[in-house]
N, C-alpha and C positions, 0 to 999 in steps of 0.2 A: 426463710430466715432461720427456724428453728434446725435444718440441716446442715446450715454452715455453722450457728452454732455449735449443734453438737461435734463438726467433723474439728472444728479448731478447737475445742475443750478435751475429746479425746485426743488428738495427734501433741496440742500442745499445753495444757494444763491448764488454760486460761479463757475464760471471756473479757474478749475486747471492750472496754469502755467507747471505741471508736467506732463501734457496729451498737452498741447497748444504747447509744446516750441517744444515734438517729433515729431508731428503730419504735424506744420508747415517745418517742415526740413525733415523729406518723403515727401511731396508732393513736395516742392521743387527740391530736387531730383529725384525725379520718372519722370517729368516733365522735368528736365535738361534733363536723362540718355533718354529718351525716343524724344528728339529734340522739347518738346513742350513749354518751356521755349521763353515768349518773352518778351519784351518791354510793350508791352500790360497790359501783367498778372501785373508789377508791376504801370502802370498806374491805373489799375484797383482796386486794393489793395488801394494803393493814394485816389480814389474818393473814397472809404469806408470809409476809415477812419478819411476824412475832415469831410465826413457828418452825420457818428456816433460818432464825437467828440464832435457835438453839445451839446446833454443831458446833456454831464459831466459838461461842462459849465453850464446849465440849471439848475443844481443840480438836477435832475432826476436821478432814481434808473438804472444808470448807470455805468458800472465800464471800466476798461482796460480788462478782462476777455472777456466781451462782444465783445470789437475793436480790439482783436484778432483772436473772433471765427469769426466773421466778414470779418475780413482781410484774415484769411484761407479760408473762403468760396467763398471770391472776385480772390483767388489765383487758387481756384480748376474751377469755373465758366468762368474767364478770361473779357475781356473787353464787347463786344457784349453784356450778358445777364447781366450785373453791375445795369444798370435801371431797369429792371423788381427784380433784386434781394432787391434793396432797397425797391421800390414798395410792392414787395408782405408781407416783411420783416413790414415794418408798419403795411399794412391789417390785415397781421394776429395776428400780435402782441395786435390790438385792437380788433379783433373779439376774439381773448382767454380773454382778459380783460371784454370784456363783455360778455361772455358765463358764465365765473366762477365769474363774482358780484364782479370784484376786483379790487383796485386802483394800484396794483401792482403785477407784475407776472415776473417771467425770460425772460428774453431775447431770449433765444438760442432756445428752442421750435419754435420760430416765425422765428429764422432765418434757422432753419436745415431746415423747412416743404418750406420757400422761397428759400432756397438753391437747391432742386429737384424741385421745380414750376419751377424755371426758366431757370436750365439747361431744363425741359424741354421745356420749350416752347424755348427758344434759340434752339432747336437740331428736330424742328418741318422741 
């Protein structure tokens, strides 16, 4: 999921509410059905979202597409790896920006590659 993300947010500037809204409601599910569902996960969900609300404020080329894919990847990660996901989630968001010479790039490339960093290092 997090590769068709990212390939439709770079090619077309958007995440789909019609890939986000099913997406979010499996994992939700899978996660109840499976007893891993906690207090956590939506704590965790919370701190994304305060602190990827920022930009939009900032008026930075940020949207709600973004503090959703966000919030699923805060959902599927859970609380423990939330810091290293923000963390990596910048790094790499500014090492693509400066790899490609550019004042502006999608969001969700930086966050799907932060999304596996930090599950792994969380699961180290």
């Amino acid at each position: 999921m997090a590769l068709s993300i990212s390939y439709i947010d770079t090619v077309n500037g958007i995440i789909p509410d019609k890939i986000m809204a099913p997406a979010i409601t499996i994992l939700l599910l899978m996660k109840f059905y499976f007893d891993a569902l906690t207090i956590y996960d939506f704590i965790a969900v919370a701190i994304v979202l305060i602190i990827f609300v920022a930009p939009i404020f900032l008026n930075m080329n940020f949207g709600g597409g973004d503090l959703r894919f966000g919030a699923f990847c805060a959902l599927f990660l859970g609380l423990p790896s939330i810091g290293w996901f923000v963390l990596f989630s910048g790094v790499f968001h500014l090492l693509l920006l400066f790899a490609l010479r550019k004042e502006s790039f999608g969001f969700a490339p930086a966050m799907s590659v932060a999304a596996v960093a930090s599950y792994m290092v969380g699961n180290i």
